[in-house]
C-alpha positions as CSV (number, residue, x, y, z in Angstrom):
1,X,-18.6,19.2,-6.0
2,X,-18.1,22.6,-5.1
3,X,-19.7,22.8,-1.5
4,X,-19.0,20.6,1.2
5,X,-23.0,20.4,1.5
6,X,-23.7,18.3,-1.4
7,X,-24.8,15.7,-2.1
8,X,-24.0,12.9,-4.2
9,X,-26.1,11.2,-6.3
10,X,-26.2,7.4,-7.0
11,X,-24.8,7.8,-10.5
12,X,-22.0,9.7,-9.3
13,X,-20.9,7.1,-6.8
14,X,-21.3,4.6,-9.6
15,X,-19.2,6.3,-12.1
16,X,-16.6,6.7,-8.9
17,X,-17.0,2.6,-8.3
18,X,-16.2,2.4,-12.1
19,X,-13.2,4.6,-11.9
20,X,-12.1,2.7,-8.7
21,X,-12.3,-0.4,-11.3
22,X,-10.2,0.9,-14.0
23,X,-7.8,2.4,-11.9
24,X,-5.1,1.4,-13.9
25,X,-6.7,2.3,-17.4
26,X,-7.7,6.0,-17.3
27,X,-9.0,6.3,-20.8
28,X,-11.4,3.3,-20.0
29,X,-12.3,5.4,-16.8
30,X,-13.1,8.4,-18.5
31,X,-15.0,6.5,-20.8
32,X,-17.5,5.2,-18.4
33,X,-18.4,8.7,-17.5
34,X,-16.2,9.1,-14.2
35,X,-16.3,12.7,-12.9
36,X,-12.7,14.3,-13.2
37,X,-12.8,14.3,-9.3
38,X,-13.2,10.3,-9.1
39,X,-10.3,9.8,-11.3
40,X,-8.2,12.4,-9.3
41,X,-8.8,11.1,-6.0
42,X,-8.3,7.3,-7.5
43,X,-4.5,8.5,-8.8
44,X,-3.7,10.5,-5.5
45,X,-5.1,7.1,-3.8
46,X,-2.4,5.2,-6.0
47,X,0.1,7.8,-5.7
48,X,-0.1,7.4,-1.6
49,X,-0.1,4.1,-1.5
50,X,2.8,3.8,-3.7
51,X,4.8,6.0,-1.5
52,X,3.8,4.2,2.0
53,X,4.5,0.8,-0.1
54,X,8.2,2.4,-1.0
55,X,8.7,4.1,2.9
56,X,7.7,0.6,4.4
57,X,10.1,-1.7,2.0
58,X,12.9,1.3,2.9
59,X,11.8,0.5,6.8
60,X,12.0,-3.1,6.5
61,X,15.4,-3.3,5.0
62,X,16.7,-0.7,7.6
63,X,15.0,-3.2,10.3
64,X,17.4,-6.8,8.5
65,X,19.8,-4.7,8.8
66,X,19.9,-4.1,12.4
67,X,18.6,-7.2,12.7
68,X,21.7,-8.8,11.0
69,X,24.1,-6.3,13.1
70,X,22.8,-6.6,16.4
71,X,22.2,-10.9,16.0
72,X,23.4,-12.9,18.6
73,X,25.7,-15.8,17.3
74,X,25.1,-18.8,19.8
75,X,28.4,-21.3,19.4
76,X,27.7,-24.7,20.1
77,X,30.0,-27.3,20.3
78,X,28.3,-31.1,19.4
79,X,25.5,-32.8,21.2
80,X,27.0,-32.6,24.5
81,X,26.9,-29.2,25.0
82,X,24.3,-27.1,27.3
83,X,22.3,-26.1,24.4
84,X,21.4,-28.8,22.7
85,X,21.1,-31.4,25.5
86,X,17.5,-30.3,25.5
């Protein structure tokens, strides 16, 4: 796929849905005939989403944290008090 122009014929989006399949198992996506482009753009895919994955879990942790730091610790004192007289 050279030129932006081109087209793409119904057996190479197959072999790409095939290499989308084996994403995982690049021998068995080679073997079904997926273009060298399909399997590139399936890794890069991976790659990308494995990096967002790792920034969002990094996020999230940052996000308890403040969570934990900035908490508001409510005191009550038995069922008489304000709080739980509700």
């Amino acid at each position: 796929m050279t030129s932006a122009n081109k087209q793409v014929s119904k057996e190479d989006l197959e072999r790409m849905f095939k290499a989308l399949e084996s994403v995982f198992d690049l021998e068995k996506a080679a073997a079904a005939g997926a273009p060298p482009q399909a399997i590139l753009t399936v890794i890069a895919c991976h790659v990308s989403v494995q990096i967002i994955k790792g920034k969002l879990e990094e996020q999230e942790k940052e996000i308890a944290e403040l969570k934990e730091r900035h908490a508001v610790k409510v005191t009550t004192y038995g069922p008489n008090s304000a709080c739980d007289s509700h």
